[in-house]
VEXDO-206751 format. One record per residue: x, y, z of N, C-alpha, C in turn. Coordinates in pm, whole numbers, plus 50000, padded with zeros to 5 digits. Layout:
N
XYZXYZXYZ;...
//
This chain:
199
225213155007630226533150507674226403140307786;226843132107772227223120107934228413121507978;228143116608082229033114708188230673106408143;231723115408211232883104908151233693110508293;233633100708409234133102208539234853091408601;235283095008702235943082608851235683086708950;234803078308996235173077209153235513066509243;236023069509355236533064809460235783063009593;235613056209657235503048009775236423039209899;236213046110024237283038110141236683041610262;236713032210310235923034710482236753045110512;235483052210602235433063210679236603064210774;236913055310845238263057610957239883056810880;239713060410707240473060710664240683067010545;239493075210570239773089710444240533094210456;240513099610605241813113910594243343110010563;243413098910626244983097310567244823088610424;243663088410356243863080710209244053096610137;243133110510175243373121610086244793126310146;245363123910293246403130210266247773124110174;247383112410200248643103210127248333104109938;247503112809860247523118409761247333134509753;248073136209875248083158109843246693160709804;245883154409887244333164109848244063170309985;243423187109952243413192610017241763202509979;241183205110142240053212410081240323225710036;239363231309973239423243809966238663252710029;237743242610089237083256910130235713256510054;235793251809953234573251309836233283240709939;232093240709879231413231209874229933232309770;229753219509716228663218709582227483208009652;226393211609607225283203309625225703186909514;225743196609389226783179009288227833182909232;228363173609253230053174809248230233176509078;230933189909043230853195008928232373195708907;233443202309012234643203709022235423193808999;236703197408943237093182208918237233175409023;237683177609195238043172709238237163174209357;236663163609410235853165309560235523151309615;235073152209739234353143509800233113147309900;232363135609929231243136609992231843124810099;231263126510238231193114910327229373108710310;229753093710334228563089910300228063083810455;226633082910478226173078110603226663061310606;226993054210490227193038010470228243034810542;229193051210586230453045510637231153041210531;231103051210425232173052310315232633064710314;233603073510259234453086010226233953081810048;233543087609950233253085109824234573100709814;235523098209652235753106909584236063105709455;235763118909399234803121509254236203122409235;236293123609047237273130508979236523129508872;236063143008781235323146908717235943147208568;236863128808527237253126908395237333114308417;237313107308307237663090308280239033088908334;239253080408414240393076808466241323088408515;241593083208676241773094408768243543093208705;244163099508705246243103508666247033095808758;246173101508912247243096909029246823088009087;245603078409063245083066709146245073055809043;246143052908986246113043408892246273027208969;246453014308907246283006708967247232998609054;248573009209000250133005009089249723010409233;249003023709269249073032809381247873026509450;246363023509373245523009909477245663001409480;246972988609418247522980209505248172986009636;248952993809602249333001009743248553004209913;247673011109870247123017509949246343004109951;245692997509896244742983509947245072975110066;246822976910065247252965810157246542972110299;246422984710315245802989410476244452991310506;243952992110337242592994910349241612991110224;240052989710238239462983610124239532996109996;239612993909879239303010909797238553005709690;236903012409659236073006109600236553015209463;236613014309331236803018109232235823017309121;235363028909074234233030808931234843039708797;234953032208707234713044808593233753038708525;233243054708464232163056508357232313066808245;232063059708121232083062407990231003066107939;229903071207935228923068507835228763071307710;229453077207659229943078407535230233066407443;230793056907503230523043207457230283033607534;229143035007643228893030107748229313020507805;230773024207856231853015107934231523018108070;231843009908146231463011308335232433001208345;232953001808532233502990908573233312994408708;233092985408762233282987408924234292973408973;235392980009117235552968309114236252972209281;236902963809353237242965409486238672957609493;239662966209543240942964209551241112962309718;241902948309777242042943609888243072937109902;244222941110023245172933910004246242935309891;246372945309807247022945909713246702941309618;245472933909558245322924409480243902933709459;243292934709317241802931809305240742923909300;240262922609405239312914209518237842909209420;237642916809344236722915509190236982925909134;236052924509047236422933008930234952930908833;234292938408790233082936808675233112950408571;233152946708464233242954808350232312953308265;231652963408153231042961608088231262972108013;231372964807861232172978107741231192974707648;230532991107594228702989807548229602991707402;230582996907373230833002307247230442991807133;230272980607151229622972507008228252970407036;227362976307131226322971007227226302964707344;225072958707367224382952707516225322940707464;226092934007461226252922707483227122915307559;227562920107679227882912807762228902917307887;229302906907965230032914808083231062907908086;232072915508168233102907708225233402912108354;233432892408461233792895208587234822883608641;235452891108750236202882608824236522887208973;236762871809043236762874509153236052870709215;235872870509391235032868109464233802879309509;232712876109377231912888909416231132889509476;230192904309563229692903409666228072895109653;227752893909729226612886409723225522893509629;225262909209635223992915309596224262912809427;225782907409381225882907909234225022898609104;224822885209215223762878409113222452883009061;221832892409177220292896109238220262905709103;221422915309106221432925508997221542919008882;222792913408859223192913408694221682905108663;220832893208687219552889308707218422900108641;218112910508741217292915308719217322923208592;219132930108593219352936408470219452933608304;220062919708345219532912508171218562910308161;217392905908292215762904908188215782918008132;215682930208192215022941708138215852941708010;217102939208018217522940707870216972930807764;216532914807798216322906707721215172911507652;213692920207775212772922307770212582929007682;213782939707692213762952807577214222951207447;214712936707425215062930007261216202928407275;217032927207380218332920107395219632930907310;220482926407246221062935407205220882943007062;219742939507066219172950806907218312957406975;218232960007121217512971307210218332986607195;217262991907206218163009507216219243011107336;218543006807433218733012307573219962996807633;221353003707713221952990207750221862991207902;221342978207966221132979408086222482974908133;222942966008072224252959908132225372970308155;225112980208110226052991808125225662994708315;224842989808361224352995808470224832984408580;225102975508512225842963608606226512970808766;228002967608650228732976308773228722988708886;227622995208809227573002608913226573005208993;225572995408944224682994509095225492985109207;226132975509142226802966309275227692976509347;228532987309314229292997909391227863005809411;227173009809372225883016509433225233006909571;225262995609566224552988909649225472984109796;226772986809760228202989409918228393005609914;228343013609843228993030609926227633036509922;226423033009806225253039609839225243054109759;226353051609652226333063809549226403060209410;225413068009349225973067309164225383082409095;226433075109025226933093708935225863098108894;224793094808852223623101108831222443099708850;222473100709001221093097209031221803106309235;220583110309193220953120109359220963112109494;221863114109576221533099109684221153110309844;220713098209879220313108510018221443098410096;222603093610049222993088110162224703098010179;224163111210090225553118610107224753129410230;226203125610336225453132810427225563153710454;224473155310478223913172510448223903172110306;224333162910220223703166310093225073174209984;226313175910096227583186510017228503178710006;228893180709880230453178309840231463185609838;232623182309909233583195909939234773193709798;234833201909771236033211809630237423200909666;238153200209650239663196209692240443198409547;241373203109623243053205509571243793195809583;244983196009475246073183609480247113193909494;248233192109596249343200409632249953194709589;251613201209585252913192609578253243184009704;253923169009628253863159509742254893169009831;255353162710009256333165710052257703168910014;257753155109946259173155509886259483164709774;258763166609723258983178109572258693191809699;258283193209762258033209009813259563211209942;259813198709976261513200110055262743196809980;262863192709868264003188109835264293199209668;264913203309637265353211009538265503203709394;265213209409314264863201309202266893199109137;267023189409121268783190509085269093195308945;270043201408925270273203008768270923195108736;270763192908566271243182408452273253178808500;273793187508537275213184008623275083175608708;274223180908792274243172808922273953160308926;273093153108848271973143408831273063136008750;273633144208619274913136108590276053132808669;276613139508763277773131908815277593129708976;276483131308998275773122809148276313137009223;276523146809211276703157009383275163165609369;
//
């Protein structure tokens, strides 16, 4: 079986109010690898990394990290391997700042990017198509380009989904819960009358 996940990334002086402003809450739990659907690790890079343990997170879609971008950077990954899709990309300002994708489902053959990307991205995508060219290009078994994106988010938060990092610090990922927002836990749900004639 592979991996079919999201995670998340945002400087450190702005975790706590990025998990509170989506009702995440600890539990109390903590995992050496993040197995639960829902957790995070703080990283020594001076990132907050958080997991969600399915392809595409419900409540961090890309209306809610334009949002939250305008106050703060939010690095974004999913991974497919099942048809070895990846993307990494960094939302700033409301806008996504780049963006690199790579969808394996017909094979190795190619990427898609945009944006102003970070410097370490040439060094990689570089090294990663020789090994693929090396390995017979796209009638190779193995797709490196699937690995694009997420070494360049590996190479700013200093994490990837499968490969153990020493840059999560003590090594634990804590459990988290999604509560009801404020407003659904103070305000009364209205009935079909009410909602019809406004009282």
């Amino acid at each position: 079986m592979g991996f079919s996940i999201t995670w998340f990334a945002v400087p450190e002086s702005h975790a706590d109010s990025f998990l509170k402003q989506l009702n995440l809450v600890p539990t109390g739990e903590t995992e050496e690898c993040p197995e639960s659907l829902i957790s995070s690790a703080q990283m020594d890079t001076g990132w907050r990394m958080l997991w969600y343990n399915k392809y595409q997170c419900p409540f961090l879609g890309e209306k809610v990290l334009s949002a939250i971008s305008h106050s703060y950077d939010v690095i974004a990954c999913t991974v497919e391997e099942h048809c070895m899709d990846s993307t990494a990309t960094l939302w700033r300002a409301g806008v996504r700042h780049w963006f690199i994708h790579h969808d394996g489902s017909d094979g190795s053959k190619g990427l898609e990017f945009t944006g102003a990307l970070p410097e370490c991205f040439d060094s990689i995508r570089g090294d990663l198509e020789r090994k693929q060219n090396d390995a017979g290009g796209s009638k190779a078994d193995v797709d490196y380009l699937f690995e694009i994106p997420l070494a360049v988010a590996q190479s700013i938060v200093g994490f990837k989904h499968d490969e153990d990092s020493s840059h999560v610090i003590d090594g634990t990922f804590h459990v988290l819960t999604r509560t009801s927002s404020a407003t659904e836990q103070s305000e009364p749900k209205r009935g079909f009358f009410s909602r019809l004639f406004g009282s």
